[in-house]
C-alpha positions, 0 to 999 in steps of 0.5 A: 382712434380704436386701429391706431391704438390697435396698430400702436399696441401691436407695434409695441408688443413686437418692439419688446418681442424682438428686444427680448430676442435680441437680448437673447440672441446676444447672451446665447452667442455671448456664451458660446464664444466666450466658451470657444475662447475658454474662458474659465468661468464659462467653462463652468458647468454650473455657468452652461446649465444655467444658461441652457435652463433659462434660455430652454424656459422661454421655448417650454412656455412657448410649447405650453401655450400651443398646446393649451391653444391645441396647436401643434408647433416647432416649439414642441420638437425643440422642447423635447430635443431640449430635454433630451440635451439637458439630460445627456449634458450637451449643454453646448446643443441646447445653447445652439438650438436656443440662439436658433430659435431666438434667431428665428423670431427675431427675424419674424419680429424684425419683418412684423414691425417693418410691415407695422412701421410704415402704416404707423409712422403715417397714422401718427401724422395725422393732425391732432389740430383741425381748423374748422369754418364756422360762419364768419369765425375760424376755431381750432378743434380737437381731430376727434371732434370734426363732425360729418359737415364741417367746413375744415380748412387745410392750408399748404403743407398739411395734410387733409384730415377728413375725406370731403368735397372740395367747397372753396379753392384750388390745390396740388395734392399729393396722394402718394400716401394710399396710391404709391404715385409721386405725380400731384393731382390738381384738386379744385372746387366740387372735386372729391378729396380724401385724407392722409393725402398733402397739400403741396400748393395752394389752400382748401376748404373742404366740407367733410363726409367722412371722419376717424375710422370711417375714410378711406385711408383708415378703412384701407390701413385696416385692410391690410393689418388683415391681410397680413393675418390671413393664411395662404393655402400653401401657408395652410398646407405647410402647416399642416404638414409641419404638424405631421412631420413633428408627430412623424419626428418624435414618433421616428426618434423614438423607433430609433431609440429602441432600434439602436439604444443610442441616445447621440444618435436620437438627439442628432437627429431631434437637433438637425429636424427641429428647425423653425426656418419653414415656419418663420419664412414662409409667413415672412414672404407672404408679409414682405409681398403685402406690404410691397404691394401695399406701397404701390397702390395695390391692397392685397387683402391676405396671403391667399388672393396673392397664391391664387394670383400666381396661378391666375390662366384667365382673366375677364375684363369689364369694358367701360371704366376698366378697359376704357377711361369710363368719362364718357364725352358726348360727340353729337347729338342728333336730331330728327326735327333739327331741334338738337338743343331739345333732345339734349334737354329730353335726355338730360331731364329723363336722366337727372335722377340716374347715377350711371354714367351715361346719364350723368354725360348727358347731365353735364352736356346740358348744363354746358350748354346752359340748357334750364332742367327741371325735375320729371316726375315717376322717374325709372331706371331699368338696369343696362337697359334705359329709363323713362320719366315724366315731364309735364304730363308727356313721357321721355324714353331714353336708352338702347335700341331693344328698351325703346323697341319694347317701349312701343317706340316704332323706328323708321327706315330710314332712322335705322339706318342712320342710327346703325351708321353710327353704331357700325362706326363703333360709338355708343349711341343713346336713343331719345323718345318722346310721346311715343316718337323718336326724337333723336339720338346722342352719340357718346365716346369713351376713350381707351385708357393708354396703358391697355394694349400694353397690359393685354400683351404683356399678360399674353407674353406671361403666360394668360391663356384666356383674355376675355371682355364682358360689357353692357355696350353693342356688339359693335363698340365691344367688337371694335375695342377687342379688336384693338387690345387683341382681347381674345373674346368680348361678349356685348349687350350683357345685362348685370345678371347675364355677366354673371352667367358668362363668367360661371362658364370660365370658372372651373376646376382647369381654370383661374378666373379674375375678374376686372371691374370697378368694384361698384357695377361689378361687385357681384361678378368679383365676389364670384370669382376666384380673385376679383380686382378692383380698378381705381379704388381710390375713394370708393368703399364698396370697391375696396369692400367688394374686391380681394385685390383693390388697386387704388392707382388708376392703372391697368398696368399693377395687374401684370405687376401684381401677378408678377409679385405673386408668382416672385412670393410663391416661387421663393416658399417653394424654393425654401421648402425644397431647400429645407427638405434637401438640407434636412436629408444631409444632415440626417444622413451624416448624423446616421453615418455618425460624421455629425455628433450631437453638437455638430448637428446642432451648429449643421442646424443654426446654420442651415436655418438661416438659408430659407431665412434669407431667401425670404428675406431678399424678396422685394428689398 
């Protein structure tokens, strides 16, 4: 498996990173307390150059592959106030500023395999051994040999191998390992299942779909090892700022030099501003917010989607399957010629070919109703409005009000008037037409998902200024579950391309726009926003694929929550940058009014270091 290799490596190189700067770390302090205990042999001058010299190689080699990368870094200001010391003999300062930055990396590595370890520890129990049906006889394979199809036997206690569908049995599942719940799913035959996740009662075959880097789960892993790669825009801008203030630095020590000609006072000031702590704690809140979120369900993919998500103002909600449990239910159908059972077959028929989710409802009522299907002929969707089929030779029209209208369907007084009976009482209600007649009408319910009104009012409560709904269903329906979340505006009878339209309207320089959806409809919508979030991702690809935010528990309630953690994560880099400035003036101004002498500022500098360090580190623990 090429991540697990990958994430495997990247493990291992960290561990023997952060040994080497724990090595470090000790000898450095080693030195220096020993030193302070005036122990002969450290005292020894020959002892503190050789200390300094060796410690020093390792950030000059750091410096040289910055700048062969062409990169600018802290390293580079470290590098020259450790000349500078070396030469002045202030053997103690350039032991300080090496045990601060060996201190400094090893925090990050010590954050680098946190954020690797969890990821790793659950790839590595993953089986190694699959038992696999194969006609009458059960054979033992190698993980890497199950192919697309095999039937995989998991037993109680295991974990599922492969993402599948369930063909024989009846389980508890755990699926902790990629939504963060607790709670078991009851899995049964015909259900969908998905690796990684445990069997905690019962036995299953499971005919595989998916295999290797190809589930869900590897695909997710993968996610988020890029995630922690990607800058955030205030990571970007420290940076570039650290850029200029190195520049700005050494530029400055040097004006200093040929104003005063004192070397003390130019390297004091080189020891307190060539700290790393800005560099190293600002990455390490962004991962720490990732990882975070990643254990509970939510797939942040980079540093820059959690920024934006601590300045979304508005959000815009898709209706069926977001703000609503998406499994519709039919509650009546009706019938003109009292013929109920043959609208119910003429609907199912037109809708056996179509994957949207009305038509799968009607599907399954009529297969509970043990109504026979056959398969029509020239069968068409035509997309949020209807579809036509043929069915021995005559034509079925199924779909809204407006498509059978311009299919030269002709409605009575009478049936318009029951059929905006049932669309004032705000249901969804699903025409039949049949050989140029109105044949009936279904009525459909879908339900509001509990946690709802409890987003919207605890959005409202932080601050979202705008709270809007885009559906596809009738004004009626978008009206009444508006009404009933407090969304402040729903806009009805939206094809595909007119939510589009709408949601550029909200998208401008005063505004923050998410965009909620299911990741598969509304993939185009969630692109174009400024963050598009993913409900319910768990098992779907193009959810995960098409959104910046795939919130893979089935909860309104992450959004909050998520929007929480990025404002928690921004906030903390902004105090560690006004930390770091304020703690950058005093020591210059004592190193100027000569309170702090070389070793001084080096010891002021190892210390303040490890405040914004810390700061980060106490984020989501």
């Amino acid at each position: 498996m090429f991540f697990m290799s990958e994430t495997e490596n990247q493990r291992e190189k960290a561990k023997i990173f952060l040994r080497l700067n724990y090595l470090l770390c000790f000898i450095l302090i080693g030195a220096l307390v020993l030193y302070w205990l005036k122990l002969s042999f450290f005292r020894s001058e020959k002892t503190l150059i050789g200390i300094s010299v060796a410690a020093t190689l390792t950030v000059f080699l750091s410096t040289i592959r910055s700048l062969k990368e062409k990169r600018i870094s802290i390293d580079l200001l470290a590098s020259v106030a450790l000349v500078v010391s070396l030469i002045e003999k202030e053997w103690l300062s350039a032991i300080s500023i090496n045990l601060m930055i060996a201190c400094a990396k090893a925090f990050m590595g010590y954050v680098e395999i946190k954020s690797h370890s969890a990821i790793y520890n659950l790839l590595k129990l993953k089986p190694k051994r699959i038992k696999i049906k194969r006609g009458e006889k059960i054979v033992e394979i190698n993980a890497k040999d199950v192919k697309v199809g095999d039937l995989v036997i998991v037993e109680l206690g295991e974990r599922v191998p492969v993402d599948g569908i369930i063909e024989e049995g009846e389980a508890e599942v755990d699926q902790s390992s990629l939504t963060g719940e607790s709670l078991p799913v009851q899995k049964r035959k015909g259900d969908k299942i998905l690796s990684f996740t445990t069997i905690i009662s019962g036995d299953l075959i499971i005919r595989a779909e998916k295999v290797g880097d190809k589930t869900v789960f590897e695909k997710t892993i993968a996610l988020i090892g890029e995630a922690q790669q990607n800058k955030a825009p205030i990571y970007t801008t420290i940076d570039k700022f650290a850029k200029r203030y190195i520049i700005l630095t050494l530029g400055g020590s040097l004006l200093i030099y040929f104003l005063f000609r004192e070397v003390n006072l130019v390297l004091g000031i080189l020891l307190v501003s060539c700290a790393d702590d800005i560099a190293v704690a600002t990455p390490m809140a962004l991962m720490s917010a990732i990882r975070h979120s990643a254990k509970n369900g939510v797939i942040v993919k980079g540093g820059d989607y959690l920024e934006a998500m601590a300045k979304v103002n508005t959000i815009v909600f898709d209706k069926t399957g977001t703000l609503t449990k998406g499994k519709l239910k039919v509650e009546q159908v009706f019938s003109f010629n009292n013929k109920p059972k043959e609208v119910l077959k003429l609907a199912a028929t037109a809708s056996f070919f179509s994957n949207h989710p009305i038509a799968k409802t009607i599907v399954k009522e009529a297969e509970k109703e043990k109504i026979a299907l056959s398969q029509p002929e020239n069968f068409e969707e035509y997309s949020a409005r209807g579809m036509t089929a043929v069915f021995e030779g005559k034509t079925i029209i199924t779909g809204k009000l407006s498509f059978l209208k311009k299919m030269g369907i002709n409605l009575t007084v009478q049936q318009m008037s029951r059929i905006n009976e049932e669309i004032t009482g705000g249901h969804n209600v699903t025409l039949v037409g049949y050989e140029q007649k109105l044949m009936g009408f279904i009525v459909l319910a879908d339900e509001i998902r509990p946690e709802a009104k409890r987003t919207i009012k605890e959005l409202k409560k932080m601050g979202i200024k705008k709270i809007a709904m885009l559906t596809g269903d009738n004004d009626k329906v978008a009206q009444k579950t508006a009404a009933l979340l407090e969304i402040d505006e729903a806009h009805a009878d939206l094809l595909p391309e007119q939510k589009l339209d709408y949601l550029k309207k909200y998208l401008n320089k005063q505004n923050k726009v998410a965009m909620v959806g299911d990741g598969v409809n509304d993939a185009p919508a969630l692109a174009l926003s400024d963050v598009g979030i993913a409900m319910g991702a768990i098992g779907s690809d193009a959810a995960i694929e098409a959104a910046d935010i795939a919130i893979m528990r089935d909860n309104l309630y992450q959004i909050p929550e998520t929007i929480k953690i990025g404002r928690a994560t921004i906030n903390v880099i902004r105090q560690n940058i006004f930390m770091w400035g304020i703690l950058n003036i005093v020591g210059f101004t004592l190193v100027f009014l000569h309170i702090l002498n070389p070793a001084g500022a080096a010891v002021y500098d190892f210390f303040t270091d490890f405040i914004p360090i810390f700061n980060s580190l106490r984020l989501f623990r």
